[in-house]
C-alpha positions as CSV (number, residue, x, y, z in Angstrom):
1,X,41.8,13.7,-190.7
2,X,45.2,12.1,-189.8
3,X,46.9,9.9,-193.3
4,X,46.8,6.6,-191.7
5,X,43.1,6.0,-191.5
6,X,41.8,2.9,-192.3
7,X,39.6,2.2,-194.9
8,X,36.7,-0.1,-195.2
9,X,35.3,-0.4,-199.0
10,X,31.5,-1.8,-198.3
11,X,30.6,-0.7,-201.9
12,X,28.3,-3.1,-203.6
13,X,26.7,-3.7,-199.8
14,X,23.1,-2.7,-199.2
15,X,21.6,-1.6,-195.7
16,X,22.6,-2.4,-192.9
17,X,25.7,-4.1,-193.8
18,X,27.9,-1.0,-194.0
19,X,26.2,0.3,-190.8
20,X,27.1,-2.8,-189.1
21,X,30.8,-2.9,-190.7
22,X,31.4,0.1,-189.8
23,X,30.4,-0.7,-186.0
24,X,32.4,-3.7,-186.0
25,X,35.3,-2.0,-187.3
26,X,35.2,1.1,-185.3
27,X,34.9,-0.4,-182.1
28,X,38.3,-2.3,-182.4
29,X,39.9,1.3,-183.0
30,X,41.5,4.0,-180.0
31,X,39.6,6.9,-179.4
32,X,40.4,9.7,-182.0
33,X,41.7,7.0,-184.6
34,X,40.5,7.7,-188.3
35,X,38.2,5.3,-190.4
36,X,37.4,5.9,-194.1
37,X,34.0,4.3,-195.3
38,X,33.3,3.3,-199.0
39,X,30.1,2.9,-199.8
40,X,27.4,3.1,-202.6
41,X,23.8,2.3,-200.7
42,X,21.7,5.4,-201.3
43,X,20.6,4.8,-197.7
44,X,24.3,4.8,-196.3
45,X,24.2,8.5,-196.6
46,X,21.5,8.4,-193.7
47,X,22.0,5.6,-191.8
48,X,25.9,6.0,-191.4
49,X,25.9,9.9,-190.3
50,X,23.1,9.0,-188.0
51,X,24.8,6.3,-186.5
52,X,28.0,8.2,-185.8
53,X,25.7,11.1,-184.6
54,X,24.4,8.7,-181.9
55,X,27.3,7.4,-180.8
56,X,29.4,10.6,-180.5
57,X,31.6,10.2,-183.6
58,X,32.7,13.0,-185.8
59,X,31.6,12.3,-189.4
60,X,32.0,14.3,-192.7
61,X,30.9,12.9,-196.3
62,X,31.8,13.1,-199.9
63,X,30.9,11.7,-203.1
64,X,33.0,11.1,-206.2
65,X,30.0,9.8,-208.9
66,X,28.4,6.9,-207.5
67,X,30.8,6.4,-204.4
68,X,29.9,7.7,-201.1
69,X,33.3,8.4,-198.9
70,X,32.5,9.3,-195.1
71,X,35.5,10.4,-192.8
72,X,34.9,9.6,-189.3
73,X,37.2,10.1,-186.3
74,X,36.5,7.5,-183.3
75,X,34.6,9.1,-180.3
């Protein structure tokens, strides 16, 4: 994962507003670029890796307590 990702903080945000950040967000970014996703919706930890799953994106998670932090690389 390159060090100048971007990060979006949607903690606090329930479903689907960090799926639909996150789509916002990633489709203003170059192919390959880096996107860091905070988030603390239960559901974020299926809907995001499913949405990047669809849509070709690489996605790995981690959690640190209550906050979900997924690494995604543009498709």
């Amino acid at each position: 994962m390159p060090t100048d990702a971007e990060t979006l903080d949607c903690r606090g945000l329930k479903c689907p507003l960090p799926v639909l950040k996150m789509e916002k967000r990633l489709a203003g970014l170059a192919p390959g670029a880096a996107l860091i996703v905070l988030a603390t919706d239960p559901m974020a930890r299926v809907d995001i890796p499913l949405y990047c799953r669809q849509n070709g994106h690489a996605c790995d998670l981690a959690q640190d307590g209550d906050v979900l932090r997924f690494s995604i690389t543009r498709a």
